[in-house]
N, C-alpha and C positions, 0 to 999 in steps of 0.2 A: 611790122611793129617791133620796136625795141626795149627789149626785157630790160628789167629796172638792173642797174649795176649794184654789187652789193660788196664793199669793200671787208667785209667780215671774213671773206673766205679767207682760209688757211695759210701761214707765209708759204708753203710747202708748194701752194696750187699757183700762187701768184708766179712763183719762182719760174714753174713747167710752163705757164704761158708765154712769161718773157723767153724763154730758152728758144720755142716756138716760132716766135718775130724775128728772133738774134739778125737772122742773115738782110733782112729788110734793114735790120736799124742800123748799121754797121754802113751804110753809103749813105747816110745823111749826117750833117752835122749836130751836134750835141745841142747846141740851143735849139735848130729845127725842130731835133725831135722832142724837145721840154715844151715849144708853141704849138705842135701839132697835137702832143698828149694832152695837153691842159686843154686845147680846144673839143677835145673828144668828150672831155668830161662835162665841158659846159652843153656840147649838145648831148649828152646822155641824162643831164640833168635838167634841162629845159623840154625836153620830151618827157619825162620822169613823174610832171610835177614843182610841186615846191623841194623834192627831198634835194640832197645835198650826197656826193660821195662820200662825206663821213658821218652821215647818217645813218643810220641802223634801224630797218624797215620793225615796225613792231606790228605782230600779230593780234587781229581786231578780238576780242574776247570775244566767246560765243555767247554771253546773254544780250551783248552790244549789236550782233551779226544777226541773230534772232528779232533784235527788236526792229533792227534797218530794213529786212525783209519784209515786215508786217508795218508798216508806219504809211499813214494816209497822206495824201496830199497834206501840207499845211495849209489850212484855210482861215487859222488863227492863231492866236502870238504860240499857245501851246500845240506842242505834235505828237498825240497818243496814239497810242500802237491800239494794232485791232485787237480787240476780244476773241480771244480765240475760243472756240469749242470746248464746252464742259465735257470732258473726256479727257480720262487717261488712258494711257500716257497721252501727251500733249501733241499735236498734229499741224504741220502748216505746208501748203503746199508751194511754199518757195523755197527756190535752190540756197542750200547754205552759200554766204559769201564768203566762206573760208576756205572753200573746197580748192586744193592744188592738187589732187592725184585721180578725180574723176571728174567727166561733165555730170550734172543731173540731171536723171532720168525725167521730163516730164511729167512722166505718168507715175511717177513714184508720189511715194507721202514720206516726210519725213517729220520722226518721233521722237521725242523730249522725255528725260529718265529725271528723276532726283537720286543722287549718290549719295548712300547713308554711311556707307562706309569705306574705307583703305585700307589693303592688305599689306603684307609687308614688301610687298616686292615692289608697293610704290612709297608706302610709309618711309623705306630705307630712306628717299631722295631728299626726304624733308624731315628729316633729323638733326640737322646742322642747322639749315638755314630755309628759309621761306626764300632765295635767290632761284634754289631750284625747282621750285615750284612747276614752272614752263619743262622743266625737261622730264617731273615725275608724270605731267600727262602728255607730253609726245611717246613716253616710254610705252603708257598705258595706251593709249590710245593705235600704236604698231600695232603692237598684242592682238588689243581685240579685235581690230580690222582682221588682221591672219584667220584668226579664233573662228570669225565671224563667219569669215567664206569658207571655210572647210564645213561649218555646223549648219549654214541655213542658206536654202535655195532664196530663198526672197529678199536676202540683205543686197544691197546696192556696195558692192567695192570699195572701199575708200572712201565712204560717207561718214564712219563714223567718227565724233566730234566728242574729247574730254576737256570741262570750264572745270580745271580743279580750285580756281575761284570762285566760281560761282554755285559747285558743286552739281553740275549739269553733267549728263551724256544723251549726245543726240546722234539717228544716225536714218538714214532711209531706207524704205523697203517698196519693194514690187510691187503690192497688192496690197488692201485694207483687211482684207480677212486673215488677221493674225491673233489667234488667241492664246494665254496663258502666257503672254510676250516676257512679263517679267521673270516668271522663274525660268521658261528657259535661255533667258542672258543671264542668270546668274549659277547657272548649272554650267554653261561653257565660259565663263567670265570671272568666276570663283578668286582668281590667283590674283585679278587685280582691284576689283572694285563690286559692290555690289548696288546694285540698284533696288527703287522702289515707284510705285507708278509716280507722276508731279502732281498730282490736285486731288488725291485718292486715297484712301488705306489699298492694301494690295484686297486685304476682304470685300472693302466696296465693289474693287476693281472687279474678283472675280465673283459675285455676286450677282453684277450689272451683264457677265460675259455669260451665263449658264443658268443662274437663278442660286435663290438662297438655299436652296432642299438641296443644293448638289453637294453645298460644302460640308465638309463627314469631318468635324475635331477629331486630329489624332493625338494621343499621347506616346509620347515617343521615351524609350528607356534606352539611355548610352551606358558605357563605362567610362568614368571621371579621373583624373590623374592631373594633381596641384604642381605647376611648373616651374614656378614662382616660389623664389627663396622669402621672399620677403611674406608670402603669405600664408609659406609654412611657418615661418619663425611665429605668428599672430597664432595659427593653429597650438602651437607646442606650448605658447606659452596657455592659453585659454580656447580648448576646442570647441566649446558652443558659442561663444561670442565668437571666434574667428569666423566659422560656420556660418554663424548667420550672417557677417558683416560681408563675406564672399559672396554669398547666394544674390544682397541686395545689390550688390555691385553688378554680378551677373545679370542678373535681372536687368538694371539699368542700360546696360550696354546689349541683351539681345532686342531689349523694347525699341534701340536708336538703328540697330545694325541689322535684323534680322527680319525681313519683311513678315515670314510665315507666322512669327512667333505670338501668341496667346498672350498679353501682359500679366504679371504677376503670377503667372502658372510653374515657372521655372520652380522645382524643388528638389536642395540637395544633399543627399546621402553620403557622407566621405567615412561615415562609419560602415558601409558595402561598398564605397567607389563608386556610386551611381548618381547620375544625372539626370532627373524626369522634367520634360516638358513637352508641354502640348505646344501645336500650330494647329493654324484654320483648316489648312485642308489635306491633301496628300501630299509629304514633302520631295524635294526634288530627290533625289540617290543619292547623289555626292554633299545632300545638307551637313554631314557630319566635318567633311571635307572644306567646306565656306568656311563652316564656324572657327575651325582651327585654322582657317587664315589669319582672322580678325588680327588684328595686329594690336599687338602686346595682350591678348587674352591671356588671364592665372592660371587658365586651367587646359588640357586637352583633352577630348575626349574620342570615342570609336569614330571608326571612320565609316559606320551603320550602326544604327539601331540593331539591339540585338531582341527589342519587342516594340510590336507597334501594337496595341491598343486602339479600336475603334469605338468615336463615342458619339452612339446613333442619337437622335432624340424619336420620342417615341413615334412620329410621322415619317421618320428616315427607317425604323426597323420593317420590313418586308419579310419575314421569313418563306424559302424555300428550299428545294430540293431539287439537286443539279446534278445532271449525266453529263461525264463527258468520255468521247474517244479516246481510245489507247493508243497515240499512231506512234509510238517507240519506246522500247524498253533497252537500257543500255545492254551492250554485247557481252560484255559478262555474264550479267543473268540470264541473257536469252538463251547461251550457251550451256549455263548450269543448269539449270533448271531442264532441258535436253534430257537431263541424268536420271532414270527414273527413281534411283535412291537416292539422290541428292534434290530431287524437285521439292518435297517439303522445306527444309532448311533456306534455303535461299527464297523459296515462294514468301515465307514469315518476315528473311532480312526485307526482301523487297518492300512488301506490303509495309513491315512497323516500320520504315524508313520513311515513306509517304504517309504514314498515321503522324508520325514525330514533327514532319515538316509542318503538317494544317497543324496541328492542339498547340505549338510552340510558337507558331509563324503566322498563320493565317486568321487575322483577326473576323472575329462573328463565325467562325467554324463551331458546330455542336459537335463536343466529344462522342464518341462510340457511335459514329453515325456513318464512319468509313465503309462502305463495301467496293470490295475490288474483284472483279470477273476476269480473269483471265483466260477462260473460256472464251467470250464474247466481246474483250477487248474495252469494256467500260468499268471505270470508278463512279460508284452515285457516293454524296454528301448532303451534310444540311448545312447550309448557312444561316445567320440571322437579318441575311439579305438578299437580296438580288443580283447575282452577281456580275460584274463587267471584265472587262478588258484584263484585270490589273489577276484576275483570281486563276486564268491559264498561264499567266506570265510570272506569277508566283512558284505553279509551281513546275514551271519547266525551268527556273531560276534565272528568268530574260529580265528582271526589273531591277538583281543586285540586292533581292533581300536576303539573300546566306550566300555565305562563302562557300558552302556544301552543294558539290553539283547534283541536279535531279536524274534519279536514277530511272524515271518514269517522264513518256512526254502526253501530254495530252494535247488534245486540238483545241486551235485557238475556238470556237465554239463552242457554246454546251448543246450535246446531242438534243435536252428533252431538260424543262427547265419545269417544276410542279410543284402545287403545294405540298407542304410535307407530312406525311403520312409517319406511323410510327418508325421508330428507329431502326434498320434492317436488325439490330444486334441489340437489341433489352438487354442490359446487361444479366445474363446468366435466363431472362425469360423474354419471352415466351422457346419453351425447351420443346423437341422435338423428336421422337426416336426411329431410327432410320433402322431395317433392316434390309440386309445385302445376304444372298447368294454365294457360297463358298465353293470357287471350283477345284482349286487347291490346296492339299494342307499339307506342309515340309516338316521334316525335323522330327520333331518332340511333338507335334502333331499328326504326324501322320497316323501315327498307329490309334487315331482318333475315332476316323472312320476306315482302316483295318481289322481292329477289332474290340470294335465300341463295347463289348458286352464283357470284356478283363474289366473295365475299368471301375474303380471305386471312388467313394464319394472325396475320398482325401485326393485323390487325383485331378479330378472337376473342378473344386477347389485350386487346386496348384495351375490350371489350364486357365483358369478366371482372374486367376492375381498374375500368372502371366503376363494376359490380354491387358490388362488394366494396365501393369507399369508401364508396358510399351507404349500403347495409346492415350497415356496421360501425359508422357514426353515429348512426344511426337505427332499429335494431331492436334492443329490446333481447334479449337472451341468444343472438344470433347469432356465432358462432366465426369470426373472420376468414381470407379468405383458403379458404372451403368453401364458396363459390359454382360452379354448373354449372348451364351454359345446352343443355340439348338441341334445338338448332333444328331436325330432322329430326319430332322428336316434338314439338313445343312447350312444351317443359316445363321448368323451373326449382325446381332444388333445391337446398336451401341447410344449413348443419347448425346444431342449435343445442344448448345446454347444458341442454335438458332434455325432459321430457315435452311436446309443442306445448300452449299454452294454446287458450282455446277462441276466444280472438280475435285469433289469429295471421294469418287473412286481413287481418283490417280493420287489421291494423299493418301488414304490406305493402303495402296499395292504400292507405294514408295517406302512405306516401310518394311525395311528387309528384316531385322528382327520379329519381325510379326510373325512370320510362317506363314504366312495365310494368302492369299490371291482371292481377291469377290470379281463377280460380274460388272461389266459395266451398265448395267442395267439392274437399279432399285427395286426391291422387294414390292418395300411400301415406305411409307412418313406416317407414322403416327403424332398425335398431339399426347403429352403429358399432363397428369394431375399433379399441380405444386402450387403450393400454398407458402409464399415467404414466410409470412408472421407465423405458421405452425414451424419451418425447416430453416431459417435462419437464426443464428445468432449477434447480438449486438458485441463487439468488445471494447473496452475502453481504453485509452494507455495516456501518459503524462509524456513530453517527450524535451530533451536539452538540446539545443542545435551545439554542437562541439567542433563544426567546423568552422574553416579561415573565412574570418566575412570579407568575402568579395561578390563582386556586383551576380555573378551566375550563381549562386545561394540565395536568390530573391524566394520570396513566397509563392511567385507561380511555379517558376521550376522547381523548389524544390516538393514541392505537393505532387508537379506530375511525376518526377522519376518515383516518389516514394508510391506512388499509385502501381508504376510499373513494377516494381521491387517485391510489393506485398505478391504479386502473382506466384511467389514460390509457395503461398500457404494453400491445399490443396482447393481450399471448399469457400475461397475467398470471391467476394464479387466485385468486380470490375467496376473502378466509377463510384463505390462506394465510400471512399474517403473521403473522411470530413474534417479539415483541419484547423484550428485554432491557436494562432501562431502567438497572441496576445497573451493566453492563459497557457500556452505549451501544452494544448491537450488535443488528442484526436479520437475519431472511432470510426468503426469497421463493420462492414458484416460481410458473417461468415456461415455459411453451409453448417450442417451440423451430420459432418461425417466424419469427423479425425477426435482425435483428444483434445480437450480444451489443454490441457501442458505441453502438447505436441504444436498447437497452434500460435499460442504465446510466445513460444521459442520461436517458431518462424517469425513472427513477427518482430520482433526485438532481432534476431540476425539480420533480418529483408533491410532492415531500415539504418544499424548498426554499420551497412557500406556506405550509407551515405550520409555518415557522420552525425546522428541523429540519436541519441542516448535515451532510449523509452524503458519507463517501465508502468506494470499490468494493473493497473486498478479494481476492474469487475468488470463481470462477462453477464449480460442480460440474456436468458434464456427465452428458447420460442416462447409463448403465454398460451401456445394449446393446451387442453388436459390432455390429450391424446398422444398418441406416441406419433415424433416428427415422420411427415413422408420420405422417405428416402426417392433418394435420384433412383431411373428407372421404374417405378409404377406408372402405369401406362393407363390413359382415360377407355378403358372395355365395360361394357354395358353388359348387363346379362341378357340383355332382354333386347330387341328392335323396340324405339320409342311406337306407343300405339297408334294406329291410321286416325285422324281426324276424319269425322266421316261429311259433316256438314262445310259445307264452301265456305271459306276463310281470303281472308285478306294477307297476304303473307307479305312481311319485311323484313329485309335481309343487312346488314350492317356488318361490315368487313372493315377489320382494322389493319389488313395487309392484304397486298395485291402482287403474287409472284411472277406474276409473267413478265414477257423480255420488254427492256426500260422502253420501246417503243410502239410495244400493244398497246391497244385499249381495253381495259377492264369491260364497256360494256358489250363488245364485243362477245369478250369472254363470260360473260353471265346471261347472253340469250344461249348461247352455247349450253353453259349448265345446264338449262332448263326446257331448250330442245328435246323433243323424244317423248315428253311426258303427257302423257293425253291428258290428265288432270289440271293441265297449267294451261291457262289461254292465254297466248302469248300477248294476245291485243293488249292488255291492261296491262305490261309490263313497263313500269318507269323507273329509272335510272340519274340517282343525282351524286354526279362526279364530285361535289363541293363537300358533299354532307358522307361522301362512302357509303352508299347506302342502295336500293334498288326494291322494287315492289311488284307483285304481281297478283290473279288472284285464280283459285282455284273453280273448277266444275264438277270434282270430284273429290272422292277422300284422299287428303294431303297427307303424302307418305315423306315425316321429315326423315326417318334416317337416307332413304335415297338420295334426297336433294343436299344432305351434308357431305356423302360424299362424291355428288358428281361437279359440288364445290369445289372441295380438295382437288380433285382429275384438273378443274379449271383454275388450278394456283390461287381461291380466294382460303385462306387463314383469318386465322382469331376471329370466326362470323359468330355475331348475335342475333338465331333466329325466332320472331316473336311473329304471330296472327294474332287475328280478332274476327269476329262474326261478321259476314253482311250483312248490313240494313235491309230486312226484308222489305218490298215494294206495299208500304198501306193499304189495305182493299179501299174501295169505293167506297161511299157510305150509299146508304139507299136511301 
């Protein structure tokens, strides 16, 4: 078969061919070879067709190519093309007719895009003139063919087809099971075009692909920066009309270009530099990246979201409570933390480095619900959902949501997925006092137990404000000012805000200022008497933001550093800020173990770094009559609760369950009550849902036993209540 001649080529190539013949044409006469070339052309044109040598082959469009593929017999004066498949994107399984650089595959399908928009690297082509139209999408259409086969096993080679006429791209793939097709062509295709399904919104699309419950609205927060002189001059002359007239314009152009985009959700801030808008559902990585192609956009904005917001509806909210594996801690830490006086310090960066990531980063995360075992190699949290794929890849930093590498890797699994139970860490309650074992004591201690019997009461005193500044610096979740040194026993007990972690030794014997060395092995864990509303204080304060408004100065960050900051006031609780950015007012609570003028200074400095100008309005006092509980009073009975002597129905309700994230609780509560001849185990029921478990007695029920062979089996905070059995009705006669 002979290929169509195409006299367009180049004079350059014409030239190298004749060069080529030279020695042939050189022994025939001039007219011969004018009859023999003329004759070549007639038969290269009579084979050809009707075209002509100086015709100029033109390429068939592809909505024209599309419809020739799909067109029935004519069987009447009109020739309608088949109905294709309601389905997007659009499907037909005939070989494109435009195809020069592959055969088609058979067994492939080939899919039909709508082009909502052009970037600038094709925009350039057709700034002058609509002549080059043809060559802005052979440009685009190289591109993505390359793009295509490096990014996806299923794309067919050289299939894919730009009508930048018709605003078409079409291209074939391997297999029909291809989902999320759109966004990811426009996560590797970014630079030149972006597409949308052809017969569908992209939410229909993914709606139809997964269901409606899957799709999670996000609202997404950039940083905005106006690029465009002409739209600053509008700003400078009038900033709330330019403002607004920008936003609408925005608007307009993500609703045309931007498949994910929520319409009329776009709202914009250029008094903090910020750009809020939601999409349907999770957006690609590089969304930031499309949008600042857009060609001729006013505005640029980040190249990530610096907060993604999830906005559940209340059938999508699932709350639970999620373990996962430790399988890597970067080599740095692993190394420091090696150091037995360096193990605390770095154990905190590690940890609030991974707290900083979820409360900032990880949308539907519950604050103060971190715990981290580094003992045991698991993180548990709470989420206000269920979590998938996207919540290990968050935070081993695999998804591109921070520029900040994860210092902690977790497994892509969650170990133990449950519902959630109280918070490991109340803020400042439920308190706990832990006494430890003193095997050594250096320094200014030694002569403690050398010769306990010099020592006077100014002294004790000096050994207790010691202990305290050291371990109010230095360990974290310690209660200040709940230090007790028992020199008679040797033993040292201190209180702290929560459940003891499992390497709460190795943080005390890491402090080298301490003097002191404990056992690794626990005395005991008491529970404490605390009563907020008698031992807290409320404070109030007005506050001026004095800092440079840009977009990191929003209302969540600056609430959480100012949350971290208040930690410098001793007797302050965590999580307890409440701010009100509308009135510039907030309030606090705070312990009531320092001076209220000692506190207010803290306060006003803590906050003072991060440019926030407060000052003290009023301090609501506890409302006991009584004088506040101090940290360290410890829940001691005088007395053993008295034996119940008649058989009881006994139910037990546990608001915390300590044992390792992959026990079972009921496990551990026949355990409890094993041993006990007054318990008949027969009638012991156990409801995991409700925290709670029952059993009943044959004998007189001895509660203090059973409270602490609780505690032995890590159940906390139990409410235990009986009631009488129903005696069995006599007969009647």
């Amino acid at each position: 078969m002979i290929s169509r001649f195409d006299d367009s080529v180049p004079a350059t190539n014409c030239s190298a061919f004749l060069r080529k013949t030279e020695p042939g044409i050189k022994r025939l006469p001039a007219l011969m070879f004018s009859r023999i070339l003329l004759g070549l052309c007639v038969c290269l044109a009579s084979s050809c067709g009707s075209s002509t040598p100086t015709e100029k082959p033109e390429m068939t469009p592809l909505h024209e190519a599309l419809s020739s593929t799909t067109q029935e017999p004519a069987n009447n004066n009109s020739a309608s093309s088949k109905t294709l498949k309601p389905q997007s994107p659009k499907t037909s399984s005939s070989p494109a007719s435009n195809s020069t650089t592959s055969r088609p595959d058979n067994n492939s399908t080939e899919l039909v895009f709508k082009i909502v928009s052009l970037h600038k690297n094709v925009k350039q082509f057709l700034e002058k003139s609509e002549k080059n139209i043809d060559t802005a999408a052979k440009t685009a259409q190289r591109s993505l063919d390359s793009t295509l086969q490096q990014n996806f096993a299923f794309y067919q080679p050289g299939s894919v087809r730009v009508d930048l006429r018709q605003n078409r791209l079409s291209l074939r793939v391997n297999t029909e099971n291809v989902g999320d097709l759109v966004r990811k062509l426009n996560k590797v295709g970014y630079q030149m075009v972006t597409v949308a399904p052809l017969e569908r919104t992209l939410r229909e699309e993914l709606a139809a692909e997964s269901g409606e419950d899957s799709l999670v609205k996000q609202e997404l927060h950039y940083l905005a920066q106006i690029k465009s002189p002409e739209y600053q001059s509008q700003l400078d002359q009038n900033f709330q009309i330019g403002s607004e007239a920008l936003r609408l314009i925005l608007n307009e152009r993500f609703k045309n270009e931007v498949p994910e985009y929520v319409p009329d959700s776009l709202v914009l801030d250029l008094e903090y530099q910020k750009l809020t808008f939601e999409v349907i559902t999770y957006p690609s990585p590089n969304l930031g990246v499309q949008i600042n192609n857009l060609y001729q956009l006013p505005v640029s904005i980040g190249a990530k979201p610096y907060r993604t917001i999830e906005q559940r509806t209340e059938q999508q909210l699932h709350p639970s409570q999620v373990t996962y594996e430790i399988v890597g801690i970067e080599d740095f830490y692993e190394r420091a933390m090696q150091d037995q006086f360096g193990y605390n310090f770095w154990r905190s960066s590690l940890i609030h480095d991974l707290e900083d990531r979820l409360e900032t980063g990880l949308s539907g995360y519950v604050p103060f619900s971190l715990d981290v075992n580094l003992v045991k190699k698991m993180i548990t949290f709470q989420l206000d959902h269920v979590p998938d794929h996207r919540v290990p890849d968050f935070i081993n930093n695999e998804s591109g949501e921070s520029l900040a590498g994860s210092k902690i890797k977790v497994s892509a699994e969650p170990v133990l997925v449950e519902t959630p139970g109280p918070a490991f860490r109340t803020p400042n309650r439920p308190m706990k006092r832990v006494v430890m074992k003193v095997l050594l004591a250096e320094k200014r201690l030694r002569n403690v137990f050398e010769r306990p019997q010099s020592l006077r009461p100014t002294d004790i005193q000096d050994i207790h404000r010691h202990l305290d500044d050291e371990l109010s610096n230095n360990l974290d979740g310690y209660i200040g000012k709940s230090v007790r040194f028992d020199i008679p026993n040797k033993e040292l007990s201190i209180q702290i805000d929560r459940v003891p972690p499992d390497d709460l030794i190795k943080m005390v014997n890491g402090i080298r200022s301490l003097d002191l060395d404990v056992d690794q092995e626990l005395v005991s864990v008491e529970d404490v008497v605390y009563d907020p509303e008698a031992s807290e204080k409320t404070m109030y304060f007005s506050f001026v933001n004095q800092g440079q408004k840009l977009h990191q100065f929003d209302k969540i960050f600056k609430q959480h550093v100012a949350d971290g900051n208040l930690g410098a006031i001793g007797g302050y609780i965590p999580g307890s800020l409440q701010m009100d950015f509308d009135q510039g007012t907030f309030n606090i609570r705070v312990r009531v173990v320092e001076n209220d003028a000692r506190d207010i200074e803290s306060a006003i400095n803590a906050l003072a770094r991060i440019k926030l100008e407060c000052t003290h309005q009023q301090t609501k006092l506890p409302e006991s009559g009584g004088n506040p509980l101090q940290p360290g009073m410890t829940a001691k009975q005088s007395t053993e609760p008295a034996l119940i002597k008649e058989n009881v129905k006994v139910t037990v309700k546990y608001g915390l369950y300590g044992g390792r994230a992959t026990g079972k609780p009921q496990s551990s509560a026949r355990n409890a009550l094993d041993g006990f001849s007054w318990i008949d185990l027969k009638t012991l029921q156990f409801d995991a849902d409700k925290k709670e478990f029952s059993f009943e007695t044959t004998g007189p029920f001895n509660r203090g036993a059973l409270e602490r062979s609780l505690k032995r089996q890590k159940f906390y905070q139990c409410v235990i209540s009986h009631q009488a059995l129903e005696k069995n009705a006599e007969p009647k006669e």
